[in-house]
C-alpha positions in Angstrom: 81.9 -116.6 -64.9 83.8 -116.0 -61.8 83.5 -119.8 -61.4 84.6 -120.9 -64.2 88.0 -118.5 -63.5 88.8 -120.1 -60.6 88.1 -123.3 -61.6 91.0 -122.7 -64.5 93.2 -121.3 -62.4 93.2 -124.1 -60.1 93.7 -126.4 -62.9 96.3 -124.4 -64.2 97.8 -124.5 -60.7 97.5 -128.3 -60.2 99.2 -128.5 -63.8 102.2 -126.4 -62.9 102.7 -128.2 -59.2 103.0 -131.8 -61.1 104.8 -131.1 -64.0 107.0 -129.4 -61.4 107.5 -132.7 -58.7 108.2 -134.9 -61.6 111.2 -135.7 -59.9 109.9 -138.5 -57.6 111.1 -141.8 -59.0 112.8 -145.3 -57.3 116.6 -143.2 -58.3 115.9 -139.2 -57.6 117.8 -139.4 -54.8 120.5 -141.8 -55.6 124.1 -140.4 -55.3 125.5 -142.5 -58.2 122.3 -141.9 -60.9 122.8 -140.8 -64.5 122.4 -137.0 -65.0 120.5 -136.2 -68.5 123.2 -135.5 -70.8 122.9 -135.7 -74.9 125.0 -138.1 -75.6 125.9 -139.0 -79.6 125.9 -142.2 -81.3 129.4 -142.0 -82.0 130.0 -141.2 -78.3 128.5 -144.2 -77.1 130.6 -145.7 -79.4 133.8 -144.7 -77.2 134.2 -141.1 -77.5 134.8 -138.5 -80.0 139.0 -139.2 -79.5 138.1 -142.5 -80.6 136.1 -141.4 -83.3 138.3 -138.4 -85.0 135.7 -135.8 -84.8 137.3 -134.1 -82.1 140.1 -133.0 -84.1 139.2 -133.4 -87.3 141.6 -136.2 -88.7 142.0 -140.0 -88.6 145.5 -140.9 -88.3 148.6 -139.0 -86.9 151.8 -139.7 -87.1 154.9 -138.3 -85.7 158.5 -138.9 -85.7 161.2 -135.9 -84.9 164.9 -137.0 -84.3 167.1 -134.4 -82.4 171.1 -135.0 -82.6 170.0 -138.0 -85.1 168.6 -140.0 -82.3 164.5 -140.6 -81.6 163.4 -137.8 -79.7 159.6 -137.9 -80.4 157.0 -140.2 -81.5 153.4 -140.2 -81.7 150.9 -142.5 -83.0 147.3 -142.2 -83.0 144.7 -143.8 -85.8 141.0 -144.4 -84.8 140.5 -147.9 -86.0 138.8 -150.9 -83.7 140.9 -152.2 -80.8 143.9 -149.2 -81.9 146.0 -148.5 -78.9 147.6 -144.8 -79.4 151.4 -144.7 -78.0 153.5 -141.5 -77.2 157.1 -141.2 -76.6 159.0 -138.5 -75.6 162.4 -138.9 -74.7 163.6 -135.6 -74.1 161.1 -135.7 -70.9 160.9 -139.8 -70.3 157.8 -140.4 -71.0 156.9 -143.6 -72.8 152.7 -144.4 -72.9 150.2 -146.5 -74.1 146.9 -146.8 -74.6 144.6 -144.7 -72.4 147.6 -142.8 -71.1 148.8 -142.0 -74.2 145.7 -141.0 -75.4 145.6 -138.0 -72.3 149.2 -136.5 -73.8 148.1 -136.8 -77.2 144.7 -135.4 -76.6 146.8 -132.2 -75.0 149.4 -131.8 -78.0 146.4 -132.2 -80.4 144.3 -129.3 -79.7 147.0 -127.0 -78.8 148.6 -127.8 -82.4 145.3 -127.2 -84.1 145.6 -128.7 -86.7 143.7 -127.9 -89.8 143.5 -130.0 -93.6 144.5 -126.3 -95.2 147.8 -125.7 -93.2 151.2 -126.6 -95.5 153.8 -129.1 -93.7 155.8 -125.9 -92.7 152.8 -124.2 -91.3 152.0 -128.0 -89.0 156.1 -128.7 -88.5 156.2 -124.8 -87.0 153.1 -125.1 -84.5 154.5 -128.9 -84.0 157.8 -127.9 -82.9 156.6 -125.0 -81.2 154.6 -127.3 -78.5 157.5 -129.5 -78.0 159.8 -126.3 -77.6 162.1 -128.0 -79.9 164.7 -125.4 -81.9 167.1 -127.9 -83.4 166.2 -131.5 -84.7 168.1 -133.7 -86.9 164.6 -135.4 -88.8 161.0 -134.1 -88.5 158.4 -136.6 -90.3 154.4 -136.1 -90.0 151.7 -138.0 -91.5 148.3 -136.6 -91.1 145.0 -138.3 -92.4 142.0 -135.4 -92.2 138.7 -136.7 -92.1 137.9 -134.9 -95.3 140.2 -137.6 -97.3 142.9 -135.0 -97.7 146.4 -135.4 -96.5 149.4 -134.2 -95.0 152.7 -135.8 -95.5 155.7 -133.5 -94.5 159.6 -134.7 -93.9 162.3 -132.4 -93.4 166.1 -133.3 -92.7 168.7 -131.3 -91.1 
């Protein structure tokens, strides 16, 4: 009986010290190899920006004139070969694609926004971001991926 103990243990042993060193192939210790992450279909695909699901809509878009001239505008729509673009021109910056993508990707999830808020509620969080008090023309145009939409204009 003692035997057939020992025997088990060892064989539990030799079980645990393989399945342990399984780390041992042509790329463990390759600088530049893949680590094991999950990775989505739809990431493979070009990234959950590029897909919507990151913030929950399809299309943005957003114009805001201060003193009646262009202040702000914003473009983003995940379609095939869609290049975002972002314009500020109270700060200079002008930006396509990729670029333009980074800014937007910041002003979209500190905005939040949600296919329940009104226009008011989205204008408010909007021109909060941009620290904007006074503008002239404030027009959004939000697609949620839900099939509801937001369409909000306000003049001054």
């Amino acid at each position: 009986m003692k035997k057939l103990a020992a025997i088990g243990s060892i064989m539990f042993a030799s079980v645990l010290f393989v399945s342990g060193c399984g780390n041992t192939g042509d790329n463990a210790n390759k600088p530049n190899r893949e680590e094991a992450d999950l990775v989505t279909d739809k990431q493979k695909e070009g990234g959950d920006r590029d897909t919507g699901d990151g913030y929950g809509f399809t299309k943005f878009d957003l114009e805001i004139e201060v003193d009646n001239e262009d202040a702000i505008d914003a473009d983003y729509k995940v379609e095939k070969n869609f290049k975002p673009d972002y314009e500020n021109k109270l700060t200079n910056i002008n930006l396509e694609g990729p670029k333009a993508m980074d800014e937007l990707d910041k002003m979209f999830m500190a905005i939040n926004l949600q296919n329940e808020m009104s226009g008011e509620q989205a204008r408010e969080k909007i021109l909060e971001y941009f620290q904007i008090d006074l503008y002239s023309k404030f027009k959004l145009d939000v697609d949620f991926d839900d099939g509801t939409e937001l369409k909000f204009e306000d003049e001054q």
